[in-house]
C-alpha positions in Angstrom: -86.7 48.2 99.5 -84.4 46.5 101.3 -85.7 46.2 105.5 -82.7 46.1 108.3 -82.9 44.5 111.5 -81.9 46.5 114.8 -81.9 43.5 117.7 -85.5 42.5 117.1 -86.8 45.4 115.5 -87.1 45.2 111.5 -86.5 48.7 110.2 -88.3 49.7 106.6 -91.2 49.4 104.4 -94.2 48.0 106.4 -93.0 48.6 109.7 -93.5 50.4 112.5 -91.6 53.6 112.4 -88.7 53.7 114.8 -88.7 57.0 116.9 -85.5 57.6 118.7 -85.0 60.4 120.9 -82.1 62.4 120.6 -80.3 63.1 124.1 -77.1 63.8 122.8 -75.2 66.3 125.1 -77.7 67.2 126.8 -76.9 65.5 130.1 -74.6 68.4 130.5 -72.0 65.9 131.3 -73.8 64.6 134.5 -74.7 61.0 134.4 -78.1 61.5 136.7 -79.4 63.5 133.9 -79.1 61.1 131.3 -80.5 58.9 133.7 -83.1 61.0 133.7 -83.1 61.6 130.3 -83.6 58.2 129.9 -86.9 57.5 131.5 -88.4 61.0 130.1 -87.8 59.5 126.8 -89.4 55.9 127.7 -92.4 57.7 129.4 -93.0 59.8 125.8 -93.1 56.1 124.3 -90.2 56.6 122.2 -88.5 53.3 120.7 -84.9 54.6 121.4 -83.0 57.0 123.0 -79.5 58.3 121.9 -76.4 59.8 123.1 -72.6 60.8 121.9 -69.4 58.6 121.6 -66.8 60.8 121.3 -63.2 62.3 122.7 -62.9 66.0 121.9 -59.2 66.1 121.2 -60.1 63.2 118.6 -62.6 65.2 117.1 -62.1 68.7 117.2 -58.9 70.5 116.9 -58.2 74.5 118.3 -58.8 75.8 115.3 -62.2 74.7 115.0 -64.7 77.5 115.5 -68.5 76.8 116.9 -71.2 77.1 114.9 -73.4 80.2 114.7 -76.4 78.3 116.5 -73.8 76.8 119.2 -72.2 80.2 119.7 -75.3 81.9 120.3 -76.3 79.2 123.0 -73.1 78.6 124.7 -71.3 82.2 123.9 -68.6 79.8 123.3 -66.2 81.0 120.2 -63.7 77.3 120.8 -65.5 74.2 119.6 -62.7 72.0 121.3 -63.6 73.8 124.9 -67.1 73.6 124.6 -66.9 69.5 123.7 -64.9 69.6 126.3 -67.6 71.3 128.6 -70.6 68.5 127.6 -68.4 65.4 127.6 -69.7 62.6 129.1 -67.2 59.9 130.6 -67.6 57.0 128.6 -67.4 54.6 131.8 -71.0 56.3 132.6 -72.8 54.7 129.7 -72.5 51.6 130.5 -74.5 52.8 133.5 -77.1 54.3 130.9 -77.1 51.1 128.7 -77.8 49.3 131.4 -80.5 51.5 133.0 -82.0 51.1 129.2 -82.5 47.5 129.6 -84.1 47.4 132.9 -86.9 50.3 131.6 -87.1 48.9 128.3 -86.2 51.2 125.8 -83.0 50.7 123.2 -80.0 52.6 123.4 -78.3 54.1 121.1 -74.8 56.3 120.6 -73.6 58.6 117.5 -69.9 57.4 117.5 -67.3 59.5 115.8 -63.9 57.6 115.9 -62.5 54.0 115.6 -62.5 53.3 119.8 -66.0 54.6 120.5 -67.2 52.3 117.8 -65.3 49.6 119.4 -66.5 50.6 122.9 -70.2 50.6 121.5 -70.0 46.8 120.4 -68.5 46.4 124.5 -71.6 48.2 125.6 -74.1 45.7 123.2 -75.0 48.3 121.5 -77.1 46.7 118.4 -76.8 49.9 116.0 -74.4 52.5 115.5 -75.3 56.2 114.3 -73.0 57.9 112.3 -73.5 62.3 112.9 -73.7 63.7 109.4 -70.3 65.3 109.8 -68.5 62.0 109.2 -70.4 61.4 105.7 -66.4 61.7 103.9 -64.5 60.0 106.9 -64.2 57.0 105.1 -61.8 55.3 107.5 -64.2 55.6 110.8 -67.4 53.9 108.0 -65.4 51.1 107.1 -64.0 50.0 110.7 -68.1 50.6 111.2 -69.1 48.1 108.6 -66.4 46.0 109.6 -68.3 45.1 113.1 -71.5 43.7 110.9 -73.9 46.1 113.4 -76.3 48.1 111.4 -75.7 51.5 110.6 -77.6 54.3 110.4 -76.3 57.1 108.6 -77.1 61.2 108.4 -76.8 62.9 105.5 -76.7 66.8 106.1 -74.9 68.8 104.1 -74.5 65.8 101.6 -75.0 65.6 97.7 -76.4 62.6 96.4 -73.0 62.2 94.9 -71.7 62.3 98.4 -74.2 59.6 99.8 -73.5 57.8 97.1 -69.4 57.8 97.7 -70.7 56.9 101.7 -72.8 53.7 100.5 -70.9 52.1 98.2 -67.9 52.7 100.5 -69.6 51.2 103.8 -71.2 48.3 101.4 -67.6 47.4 100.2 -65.8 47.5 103.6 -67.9 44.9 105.5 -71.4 43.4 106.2 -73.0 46.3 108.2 -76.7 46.8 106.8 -77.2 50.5 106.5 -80.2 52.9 106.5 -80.2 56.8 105.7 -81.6 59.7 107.3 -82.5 62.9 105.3 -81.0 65.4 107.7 -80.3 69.2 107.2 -77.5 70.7 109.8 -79.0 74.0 110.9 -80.6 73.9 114.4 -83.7 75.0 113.8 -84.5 73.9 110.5 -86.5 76.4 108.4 -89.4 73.9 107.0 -88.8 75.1 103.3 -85.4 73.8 103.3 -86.3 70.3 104.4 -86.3 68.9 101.4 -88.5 65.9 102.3 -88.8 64.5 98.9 -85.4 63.7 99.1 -85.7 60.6 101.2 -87.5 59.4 98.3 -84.5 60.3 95.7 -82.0 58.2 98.4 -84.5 55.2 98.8 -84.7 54.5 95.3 -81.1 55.4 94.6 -80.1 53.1 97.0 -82.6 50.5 97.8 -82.4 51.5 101.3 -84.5 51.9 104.4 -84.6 55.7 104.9 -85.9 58.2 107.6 -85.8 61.7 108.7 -83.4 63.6 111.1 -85.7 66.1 112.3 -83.7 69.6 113.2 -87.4 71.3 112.8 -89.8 73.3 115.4 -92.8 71.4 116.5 -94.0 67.9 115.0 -95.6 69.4 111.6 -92.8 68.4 109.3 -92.4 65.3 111.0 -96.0 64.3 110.3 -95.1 64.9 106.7 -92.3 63.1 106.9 -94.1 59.6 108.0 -96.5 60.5 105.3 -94.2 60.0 102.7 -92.4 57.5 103.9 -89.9 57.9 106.7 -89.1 54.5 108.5 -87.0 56.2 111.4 -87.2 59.7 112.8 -85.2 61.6 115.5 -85.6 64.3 117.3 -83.7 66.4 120.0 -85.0 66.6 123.4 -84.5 67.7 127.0 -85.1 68.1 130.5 -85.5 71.5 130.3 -84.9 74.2 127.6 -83.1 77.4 129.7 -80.6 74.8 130.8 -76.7 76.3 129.3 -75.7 74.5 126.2 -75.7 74.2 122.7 -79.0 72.3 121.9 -81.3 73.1 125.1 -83.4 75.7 124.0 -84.2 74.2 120.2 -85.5 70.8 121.6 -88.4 69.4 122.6 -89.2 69.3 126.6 -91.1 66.4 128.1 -94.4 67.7 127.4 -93.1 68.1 123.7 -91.9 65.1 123.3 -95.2 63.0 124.3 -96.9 65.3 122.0 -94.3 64.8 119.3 -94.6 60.9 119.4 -98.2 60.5 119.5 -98.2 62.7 116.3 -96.0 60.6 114.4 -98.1 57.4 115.8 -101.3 58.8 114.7 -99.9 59.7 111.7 -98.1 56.2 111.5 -101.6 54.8 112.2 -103.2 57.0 109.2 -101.4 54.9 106.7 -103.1 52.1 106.1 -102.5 48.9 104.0 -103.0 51.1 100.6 -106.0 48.7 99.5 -108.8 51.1 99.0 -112.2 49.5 100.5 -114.4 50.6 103.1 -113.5 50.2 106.8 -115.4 48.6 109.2 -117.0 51.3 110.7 -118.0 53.5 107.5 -120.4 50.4 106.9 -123.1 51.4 108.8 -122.8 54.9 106.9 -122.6 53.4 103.9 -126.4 51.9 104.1 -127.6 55.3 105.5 -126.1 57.3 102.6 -126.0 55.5 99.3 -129.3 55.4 97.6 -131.2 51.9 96.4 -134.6 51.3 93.8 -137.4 52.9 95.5 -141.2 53.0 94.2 -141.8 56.4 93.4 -145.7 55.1 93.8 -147.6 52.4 94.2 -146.9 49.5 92.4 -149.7 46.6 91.6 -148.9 43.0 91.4 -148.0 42.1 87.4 -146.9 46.0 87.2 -143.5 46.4 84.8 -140.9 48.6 86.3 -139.4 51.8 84.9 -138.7 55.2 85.3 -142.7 56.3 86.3 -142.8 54.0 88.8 -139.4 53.8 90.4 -137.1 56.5 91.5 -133.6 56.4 93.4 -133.4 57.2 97.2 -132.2 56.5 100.5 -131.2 53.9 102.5 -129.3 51.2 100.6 -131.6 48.5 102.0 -133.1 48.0 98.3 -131.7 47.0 95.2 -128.3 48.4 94.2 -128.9 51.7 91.9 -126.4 50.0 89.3 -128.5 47.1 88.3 -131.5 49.3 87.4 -130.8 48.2 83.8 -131.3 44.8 84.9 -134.2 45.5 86.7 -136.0 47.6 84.3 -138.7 45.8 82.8 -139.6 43.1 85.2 -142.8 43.1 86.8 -143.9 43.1 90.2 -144.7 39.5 91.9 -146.9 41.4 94.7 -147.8 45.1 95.7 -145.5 47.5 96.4 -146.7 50.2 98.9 -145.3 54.0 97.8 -141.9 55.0 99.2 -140.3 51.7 100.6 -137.4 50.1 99.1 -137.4 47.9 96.0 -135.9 44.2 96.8 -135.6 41.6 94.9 -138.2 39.3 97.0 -140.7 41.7 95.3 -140.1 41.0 92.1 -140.9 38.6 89.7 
């Protein structure tokens, strides 16, 4: 698989897996809360945290309806009016960028037309997120390939046709490395329509880094996820979940969101290096458990071992159970007291 670079980070196979918190709108349009925002998701230890680039009119025109999940948060019918109501000036990121660098986490921004891409590269961004819904706009993907950033790309609601049609057109517009996310668009996510193994199908379709937008309740699936492979995972999050808006109440609070990152590092750590051998500390065990020769009596000096006089028991402290066809036969160079482990000093 192909790895990606973000700043200093190296994204894919072997690497750490990059958790980015998903802020998105919900600063509520108030610049102290993302501020805030910002240092709740430092504090949980994630790598990133990410916000929106976008201008509603651009976007969103008045015909466009909210989605069922928005409308039953918001009450709002008009998705242009309800941007509207969680739009961010984009003069205030700079402020969050900034405040990024000073705690020490990355920032990041979804960007969903040609000037907040442009702004992004202002800000220093060193990745741009592209939102699922632009997996056809193939216009706002090349101008993004085009800046040589790398881009990482949801793909909700997406065939593998479509992701296909998305990749080869960001590979042929410019020098942008790219990594996927398997991503469904329904806020929650049922589990069973996850579709984890899918992030599998894309990697080896593509040759690409891929990870897991995680729409789901709790960390379970996310687990799962870094189990079989996800290099990146993100996750909504807030200050607090009875605040008004669209994605409050289906994302993680504070508390959550420590949880939710120390679950996807131990599970991270669970991994391994794949070579199957015994750790360190299963050593000690290993002695107590495994079974070695043992005289099953007495054994005189000049004595020829086999199965009347030699039985298999704990500890491992004697000669390996394996070798016994090696060993049977040979004779005894001294006595050997009942019960005590057979080594090789004693025989002759």
């Amino acid at each position: 698989m192909s790895n990606i670079k973000i700043g200093e980070r190296m994204i894919g196979d072997g690497e750490p897996v990059l958790v980015i918190a998903e802020a998105g709108v919900n600063h509520n349009g108030e610049l102290a809360r993302a501020l805030e925002l910002v240092e709740v998701a430092r504090a949980a230890g994630a790598d990133a945290v990410k916000f929106q680039l976008y201008r509603p009119e651009e976007q969103v025109s008045r015909a466009a309806q909210t989605a069922g999940y928005q409308r039953a948060q918001t009450g709002a019918d008009n998705m242009l009016e309800m941007a509207r109501s969680y739009e961010l000036p984009w003069e205030a990121h700079r402020a969050i960028a900034a405040h990024c660098r000073e705690v020490g986490i990355a920032y990041m921004s979804s960007c969903f037309d040609r000037e907040a891409v442009d702004f992004l590269v202002q800000l220093g961004g060193e990745s741009i997120k592209v939102g699922s819904g632009e997996m056809t706009n193939y216009p706002l993907l090349a101008h993004m390939s085009r800046t040589g950033l790398p881009i990482l790309l949801s793909t909700g609601m997406s065939t593998l046709a479509d992701v296909a049609g998305a990749v080869e057109h960001i590979r042929g517009s410019g020098p942008s490395p790219l990594a996927l996310f398997q991503c469904v668009s329904n806020y929650p996510t049922a589990p069973e329509s996850v579709n984890l193994r899918a992030m599998e199908t894309m990697r080896r379709a593509f040759d690409l880094p891929v990870g897991f937008s995680d729409h789901t309740e709790g960390a379970t699936v996310a687990v799962s996820a870094v189990a079989l492979g996800a290099c990146m995972l993100e996750k909504h999050f807030t200050l607090d979940k009875n605040l008004p808006g669209p994605d409050h109440a289906m994302s993680l609070d504070p508390r959550e969101l420590r949880d939710y990152v120390k679950a996807i590092r131990i599970a991270e750590s669970a991994l391994g290096d794949g070579i199957k051998r015994p750790v360190e500390t299963e050593l000690e065990t290993l002695v107590a458990a495994r079974r070695s020769l043992v005289s099953a009596r007495g054994i005189v000096a000049g004595e020829s071992l086999d199965e009347t006089n030699v039985t298999l028991k704990r500890p491992a402290t004697g000669i390996d159970p394996r070798l016994w066809q090696t060993v049977r036969g040979r004779k005894a160079a001294t006595d050997i007291p009942a019960d005590v482990p057979i080594t090789w000093e004693m025989l002759a």
